[in-house]
C-alpha positions in Angstrom: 147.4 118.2 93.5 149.1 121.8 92.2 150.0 122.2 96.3 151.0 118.5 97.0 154.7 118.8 96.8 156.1 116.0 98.2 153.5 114.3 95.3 155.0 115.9 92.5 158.8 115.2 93.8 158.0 111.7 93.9 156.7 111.5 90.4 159.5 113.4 89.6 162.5 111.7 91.0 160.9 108.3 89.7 160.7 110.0 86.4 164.2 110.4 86.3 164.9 107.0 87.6 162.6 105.3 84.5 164.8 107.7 82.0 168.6 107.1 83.7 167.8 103.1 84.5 165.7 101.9 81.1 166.9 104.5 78.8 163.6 105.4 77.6 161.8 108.7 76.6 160.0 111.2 79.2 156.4 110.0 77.3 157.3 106.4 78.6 159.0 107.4 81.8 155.5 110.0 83.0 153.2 107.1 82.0 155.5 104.1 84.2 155.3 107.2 87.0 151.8 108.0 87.3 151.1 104.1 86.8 153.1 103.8 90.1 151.8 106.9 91.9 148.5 107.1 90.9 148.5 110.4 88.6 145.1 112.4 89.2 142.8 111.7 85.6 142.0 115.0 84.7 143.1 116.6 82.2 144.5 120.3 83.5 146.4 118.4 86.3 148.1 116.0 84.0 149.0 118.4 82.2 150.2 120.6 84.7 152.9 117.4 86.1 153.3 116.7 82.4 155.0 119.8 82.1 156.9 119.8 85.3 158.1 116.7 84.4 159.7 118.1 81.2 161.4 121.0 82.6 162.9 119.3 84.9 164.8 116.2 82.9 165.4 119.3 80.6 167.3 120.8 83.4 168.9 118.0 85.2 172.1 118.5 83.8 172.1 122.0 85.3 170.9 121.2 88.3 173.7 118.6 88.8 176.3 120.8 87.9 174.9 123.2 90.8 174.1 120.3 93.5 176.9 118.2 92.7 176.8 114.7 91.1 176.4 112.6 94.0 173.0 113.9 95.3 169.9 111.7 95.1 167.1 112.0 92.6 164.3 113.0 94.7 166.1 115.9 96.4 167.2 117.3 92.9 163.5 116.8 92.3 163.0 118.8 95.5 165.6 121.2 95.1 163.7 121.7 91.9 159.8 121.8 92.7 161.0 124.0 96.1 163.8 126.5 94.4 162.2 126.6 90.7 164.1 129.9 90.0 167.5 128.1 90.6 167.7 127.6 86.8 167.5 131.4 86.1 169.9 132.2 88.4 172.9 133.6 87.3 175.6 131.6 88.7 179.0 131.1 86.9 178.6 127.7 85.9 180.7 126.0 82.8 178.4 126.6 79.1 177.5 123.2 79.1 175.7 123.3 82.4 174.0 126.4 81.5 172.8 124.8 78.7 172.6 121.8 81.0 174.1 119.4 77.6 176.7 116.8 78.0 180.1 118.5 78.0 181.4 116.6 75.2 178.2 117.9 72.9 178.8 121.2 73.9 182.8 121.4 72.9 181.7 119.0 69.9 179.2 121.6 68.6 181.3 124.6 69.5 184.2 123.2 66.8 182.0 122.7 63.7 180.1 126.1 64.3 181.2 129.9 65.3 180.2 130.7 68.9 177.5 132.6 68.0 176.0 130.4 65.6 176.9 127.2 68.5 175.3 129.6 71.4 172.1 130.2 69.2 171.4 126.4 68.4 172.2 125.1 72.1 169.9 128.3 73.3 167.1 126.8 71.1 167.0 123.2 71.9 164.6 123.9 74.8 162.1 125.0 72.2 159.2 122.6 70.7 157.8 123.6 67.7 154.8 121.9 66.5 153.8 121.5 62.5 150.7 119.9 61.3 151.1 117.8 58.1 147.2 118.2 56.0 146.3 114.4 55.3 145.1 114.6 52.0 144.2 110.9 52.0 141.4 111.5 54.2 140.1 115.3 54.0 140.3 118.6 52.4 142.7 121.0 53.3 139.7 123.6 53.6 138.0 121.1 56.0 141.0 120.6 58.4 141.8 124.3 58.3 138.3 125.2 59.3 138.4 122.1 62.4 141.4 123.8 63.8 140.3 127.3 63.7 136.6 126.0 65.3 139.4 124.6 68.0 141.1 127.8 68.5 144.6 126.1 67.1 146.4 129.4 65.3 148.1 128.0 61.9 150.6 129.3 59.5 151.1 127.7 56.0 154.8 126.5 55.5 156.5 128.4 52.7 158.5 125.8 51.6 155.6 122.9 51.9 152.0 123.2 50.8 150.8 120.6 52.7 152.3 122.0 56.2 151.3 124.5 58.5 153.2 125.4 61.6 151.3 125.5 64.5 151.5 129.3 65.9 148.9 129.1 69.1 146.5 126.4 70.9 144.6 126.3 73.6 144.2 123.0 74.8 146.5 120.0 74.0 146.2 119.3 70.5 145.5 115.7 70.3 142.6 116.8 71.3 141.4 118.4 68.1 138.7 116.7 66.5 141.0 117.6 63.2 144.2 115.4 64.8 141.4 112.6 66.8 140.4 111.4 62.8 143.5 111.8 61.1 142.9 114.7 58.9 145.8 116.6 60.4 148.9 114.6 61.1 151.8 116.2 63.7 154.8 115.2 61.4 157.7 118.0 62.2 159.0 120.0 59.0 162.2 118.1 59.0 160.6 114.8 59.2 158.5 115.5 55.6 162.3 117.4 53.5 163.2 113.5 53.9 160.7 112.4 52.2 160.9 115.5 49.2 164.5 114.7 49.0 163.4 111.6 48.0 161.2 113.0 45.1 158.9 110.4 45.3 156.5 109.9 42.2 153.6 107.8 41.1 154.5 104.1 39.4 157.7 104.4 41.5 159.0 101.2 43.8 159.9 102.4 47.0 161.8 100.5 49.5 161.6 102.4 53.4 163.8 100.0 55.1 163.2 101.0 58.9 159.8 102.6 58.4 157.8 102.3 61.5 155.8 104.1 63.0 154.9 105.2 59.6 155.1 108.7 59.0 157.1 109.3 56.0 155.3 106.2 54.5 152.0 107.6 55.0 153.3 110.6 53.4 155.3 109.1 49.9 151.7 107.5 50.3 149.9 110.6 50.1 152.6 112.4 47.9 152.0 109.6 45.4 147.8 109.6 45.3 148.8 106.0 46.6 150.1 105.0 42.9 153.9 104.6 44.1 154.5 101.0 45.1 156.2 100.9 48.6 157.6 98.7 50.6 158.1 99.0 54.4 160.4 97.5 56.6 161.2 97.4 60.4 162.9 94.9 62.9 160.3 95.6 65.5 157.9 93.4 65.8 155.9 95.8 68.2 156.3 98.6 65.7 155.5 96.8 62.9 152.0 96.2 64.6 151.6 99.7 65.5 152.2 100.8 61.8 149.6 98.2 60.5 147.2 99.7 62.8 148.3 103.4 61.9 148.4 102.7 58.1 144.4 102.0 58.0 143.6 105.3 60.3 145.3 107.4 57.9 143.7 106.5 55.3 146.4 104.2 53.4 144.8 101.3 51.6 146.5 99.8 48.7 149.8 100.9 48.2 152.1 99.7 51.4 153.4 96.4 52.1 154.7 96.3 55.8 157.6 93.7 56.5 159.0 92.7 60.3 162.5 92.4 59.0 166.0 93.7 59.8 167.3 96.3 56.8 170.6 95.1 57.4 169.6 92.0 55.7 166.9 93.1 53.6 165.1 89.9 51.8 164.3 92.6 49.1 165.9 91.6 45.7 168.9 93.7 44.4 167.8 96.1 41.5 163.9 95.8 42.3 163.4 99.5 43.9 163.7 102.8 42.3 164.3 105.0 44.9 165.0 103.8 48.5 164.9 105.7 51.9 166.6 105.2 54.9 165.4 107.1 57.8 168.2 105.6 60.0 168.0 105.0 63.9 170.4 107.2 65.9 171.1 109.1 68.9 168.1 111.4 68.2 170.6 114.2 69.0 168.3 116.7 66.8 165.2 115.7 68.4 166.1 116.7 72.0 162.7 119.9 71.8 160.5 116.7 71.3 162.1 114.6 74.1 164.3 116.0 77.1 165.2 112.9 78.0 167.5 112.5 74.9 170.2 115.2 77.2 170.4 112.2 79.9 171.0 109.2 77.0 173.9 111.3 75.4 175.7 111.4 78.3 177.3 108.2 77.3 179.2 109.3 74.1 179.7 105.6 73.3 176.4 105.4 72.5 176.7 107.0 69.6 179.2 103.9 68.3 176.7 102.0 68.8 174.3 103.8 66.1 177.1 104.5 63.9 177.5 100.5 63.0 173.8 100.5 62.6 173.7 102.9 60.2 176.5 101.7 58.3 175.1 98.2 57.6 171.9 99.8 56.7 173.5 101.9 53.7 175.5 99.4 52.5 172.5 96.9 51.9 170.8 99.5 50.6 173.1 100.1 48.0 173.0 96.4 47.1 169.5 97.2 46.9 169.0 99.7 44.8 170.5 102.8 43.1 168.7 106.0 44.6 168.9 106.6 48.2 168.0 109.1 50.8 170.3 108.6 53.9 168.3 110.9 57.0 169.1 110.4 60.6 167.7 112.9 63.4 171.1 114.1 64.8 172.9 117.2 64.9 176.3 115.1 65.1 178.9 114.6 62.0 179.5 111.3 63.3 175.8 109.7 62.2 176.2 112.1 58.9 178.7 113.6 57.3 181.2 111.3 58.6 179.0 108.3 57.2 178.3 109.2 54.1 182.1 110.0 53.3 182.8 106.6 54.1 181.0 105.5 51.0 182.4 108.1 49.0 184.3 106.1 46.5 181.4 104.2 45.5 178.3 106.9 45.0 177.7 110.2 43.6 176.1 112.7 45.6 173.0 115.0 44.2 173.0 118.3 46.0 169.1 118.6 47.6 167.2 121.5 49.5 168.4 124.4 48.5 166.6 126.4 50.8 168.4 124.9 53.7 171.3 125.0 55.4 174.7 122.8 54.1 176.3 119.9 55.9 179.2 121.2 58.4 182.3 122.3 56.1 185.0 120.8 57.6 184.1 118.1 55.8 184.6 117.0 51.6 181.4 116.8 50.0 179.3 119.7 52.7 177.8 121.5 50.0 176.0 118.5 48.9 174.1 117.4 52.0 171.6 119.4 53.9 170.7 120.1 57.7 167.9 121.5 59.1 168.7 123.6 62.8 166.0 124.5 65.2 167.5 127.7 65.1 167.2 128.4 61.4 164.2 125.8 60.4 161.9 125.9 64.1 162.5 122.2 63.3 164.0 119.2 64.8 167.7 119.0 63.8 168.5 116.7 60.8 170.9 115.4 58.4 169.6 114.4 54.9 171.9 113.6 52.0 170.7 111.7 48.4 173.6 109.7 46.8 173.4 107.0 43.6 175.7 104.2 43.3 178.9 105.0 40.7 179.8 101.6 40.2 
């Protein structure tokens, strides 16, 4: 299969077809491929067009800028499985297409940081970094270290979390550690858990997570709170909602989550009821683009970020009908889903400086110093915005 080209295009090119057309992720769009072009079972071949398949959406804006718009997908996937060292050559393209990012994310990033600063985050968005969140609810943290070292995964303890180790070396795919298989380990990025620890959850505490699924940072105010917190978790999927169920009982969370199929912009939850609420808050997933290449080809339409925007807007404004604490987190590098949303509200909450550790919000705008952000640059983390406000009146 390694030899069969003209196999590999074709996966390729319909790869690409799966992400422009249905606006879905490259997980989604390899398993719709192989279901259409019979992808070989075994595992080291998979793997192998797995890969492929990632470095090439990761690229496609670069290759377009050097083939030209108007050329088909399956002879960029040629051009690319034929002429692999075309991305490394040095050809004076604009700095977007080098970094092969939308133009406008490129120019947008380049005002709120210095051009070293801009050039060192767009460098690092090929990078995917991989952190393993201990599951207490189910196992020892002596137990799951000694799983992954039997599995030859190299860890490092986080120095910020005890509970998280970043994952320095494997030597097979990690969901195939028997640690990962039973839910004793948990892949949860770095950023993904400072939401919840913004959130300073504690034990007796109502919790509202008001678009929650799949689960992760519920499993983990779960875990945070010896399952003595009382939470509530919402999401309009249907789909999802099932999947967290599921995903609830397999790591190890019995008593203290209620799961909900209901829209957070109109919350049934009664006003005053929660102490502490957290809004993990769909978006362009602008910060997540290491974890999914396809994210490039979804922001090429900048009004999709509009879209979002009213989204997460309706979400914090029931939320502060709801409740008086809140942790606003969306997985974007843009001002436009953070700092720009946030100051929206600001005549009607006070905001609590969090994460001191971590970097400030961009300062072009009132209020940076109280928000955080997390770089993949600075943090080897997906790129977030996190901010914790209280209602003022």
């Amino acid at each position: 299969m390694r030899n069969d080209k003209e196999i590999i295009i074709n996966i390729l090119a319909r790869i690409l077809y799966e992400v422009e057309t249905h606006n879905i992720s490259i997980e989604k769009a390899f398993k719709k491929a192989c279901s259409a072009y019979k992808c070989p079972r075994d595992t080291s071949t998979r793997e192998y067009i797995y890969e492929k398949s990632r470095d090439f959406i990761k690229n496609i804006i670069k290759l377009r800028c050097l083939a030209g718009e108007r050329i088909s997908r399956k002879r960029l996937a040629k051009l690319f499985i034929s002429n692999p060292q075309i991305i490394d050559e040095k050809i004076d393209l604009g700095p977007w297409c080098r970094y092969s990012v939308p133009k406008w994310l490129y120019e947008e990033l380049r005002s709120l940081l210095d051009e070293s600063e801009a050039n060192s985050l767009l460098s690092s968005l090929d990078k995917r970094f991989y952190w393993l969140r201990i599951n207490t609810l189910k196992a020892s943290e002596e137990k799951v270290l000694r799983l992954l070292e039997e599995d030859g995964i190299i860890v490092e303890r986080d120095k910020d979390l005890w509970y998280l180790y970043r994952v320095l070396d494997f030597k097979k795919p990690l969901r195939y550690s028997r640690a990962i298989r039973n839910h004793y380990a948990i892949l949860q990025d770095k950023a993904s858990c400072l939401v919840v620890e913004a959130l300073k959850p504690e034990k007796g505490d109502k919790i509202l997570d008001m678009a929650a699924a799949p689960g992760m940072k519920t499993s983990l105010i779960a875990m945070l709170t010896d399952e003595e917190a009382k939470i509530v978790a919402e999401d309009i999927s249907r789909k999802r909602v099932g999947i967290m169920q599921h995903l609830m009982m397999k790591l190890g969370v019995k008593k203290s989550v209620d799961i909900l199929l209901a829209d957070g912009r109109f919350s049934p939850q009664r006003s005053g009821y929660f102490d502490k609420i957290l809004i993990d808050a769909p978006c362009s997933s602008s910060g997540a683009m290491g974890k999914d290449p396809a994210v490039r080809i979804s922001l090429l339409k900048r009004d999709k970020i509009n879209y979002y925007r009213k989204i997460q807007e309706s979400l914090l404004s029931r939320a502060l009908e709801l409740g008086e604490e809140i942790v606003y987190a969306v997985c974007s590098l843009l001002p436009d889903e953070g700092e720009e949303i946030l100051l929206k509200f600001s005549g009607k909450v006070l905001f609590e400086r969090i994460l001191e550790n971590f970097s400030r919000g961009y300062n072009k705008y009132s209020g940076f110093e109280y928000f955080a952000r997390t770089f993949p640059q600075r943090d080897s983390s997906e790129g977030f915005f996190i901010a914790k406000l209280r209602r003022s009146i």
